[in-house]
C-alpha positions in Angstrom: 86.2 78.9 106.4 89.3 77.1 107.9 92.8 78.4 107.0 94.8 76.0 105.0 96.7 73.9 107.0 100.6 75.3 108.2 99.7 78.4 108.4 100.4 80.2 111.9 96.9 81.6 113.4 97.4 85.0 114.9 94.7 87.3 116.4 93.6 90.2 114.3 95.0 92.5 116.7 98.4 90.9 115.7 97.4 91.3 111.9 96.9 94.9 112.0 100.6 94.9 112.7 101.1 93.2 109.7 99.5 95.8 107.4 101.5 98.8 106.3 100.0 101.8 108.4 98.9 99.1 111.0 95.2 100.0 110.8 92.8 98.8 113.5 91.6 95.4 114.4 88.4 96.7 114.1 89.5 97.2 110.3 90.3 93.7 109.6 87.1 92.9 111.4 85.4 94.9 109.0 87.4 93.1 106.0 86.8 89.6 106.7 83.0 90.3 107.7 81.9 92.8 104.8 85.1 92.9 102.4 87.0 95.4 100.5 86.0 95.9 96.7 84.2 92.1 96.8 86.9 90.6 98.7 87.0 89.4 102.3 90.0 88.5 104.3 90.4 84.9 105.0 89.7 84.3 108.9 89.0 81.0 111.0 86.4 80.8 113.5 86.6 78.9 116.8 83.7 79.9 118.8 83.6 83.2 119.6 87.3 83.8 118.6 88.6 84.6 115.6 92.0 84.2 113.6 93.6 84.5 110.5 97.2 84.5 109.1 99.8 86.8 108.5 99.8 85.1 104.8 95.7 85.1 104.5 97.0 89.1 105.1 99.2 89.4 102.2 97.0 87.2 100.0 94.3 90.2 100.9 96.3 92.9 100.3 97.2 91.3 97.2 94.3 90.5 95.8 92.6 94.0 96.8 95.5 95.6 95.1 95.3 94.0 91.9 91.2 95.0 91.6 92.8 98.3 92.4 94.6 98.2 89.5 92.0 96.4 87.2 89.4 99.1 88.2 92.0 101.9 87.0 92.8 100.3 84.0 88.8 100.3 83.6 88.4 103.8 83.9 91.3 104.6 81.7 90.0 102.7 78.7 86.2 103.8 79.3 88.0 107.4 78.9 90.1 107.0 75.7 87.0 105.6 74.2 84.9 108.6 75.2 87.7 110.8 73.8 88.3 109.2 71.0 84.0 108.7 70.3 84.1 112.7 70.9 86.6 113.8 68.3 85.0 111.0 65.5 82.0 113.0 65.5 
């Protein structure tokens, strides 16, 4: 899937930089071929090369943090309405 247009293409070596703890690019491999939580990490393909943007990054990052936070608020309700089911009986 092509970047949208303006955005700078950088390797995913220079992309690890990008993320806070500066994984691997092996990670971001792994992101943009298998995902994180359902979501991969936008890349561009030009033969055997591949690229993304330090922007497709953040969007990642964002997006994976915000199903973070979905999934928690998930878990908290299925809890209060355990608790709650447990002391109506």
């Amino acid at each position: 899937m092509p970047l949208p247009k303006g955005e700078v293409r950088i390797t995913l070596s220079q992309a690890a930089q990008v993320v806070p703890n500066e994984p691997t690019a092996t990670t971001l491999w792994n992101w943009q071929e298998y995902g994180l939580r359902g979501i991969r990490l936008e890349v561009e393909r030009v033969g055997t090369r591949i690229s993304t943007s330090e922007k497709a990054v953040k969007r990642f990052l964002k997006l994976v943090s915000d199903r973070v936070e979905a999934d928690r608020k998930q878990v908290r309700a299925r809890r209060e309405k355990r608790s709650t089911s447990r002391v109506a009986s």
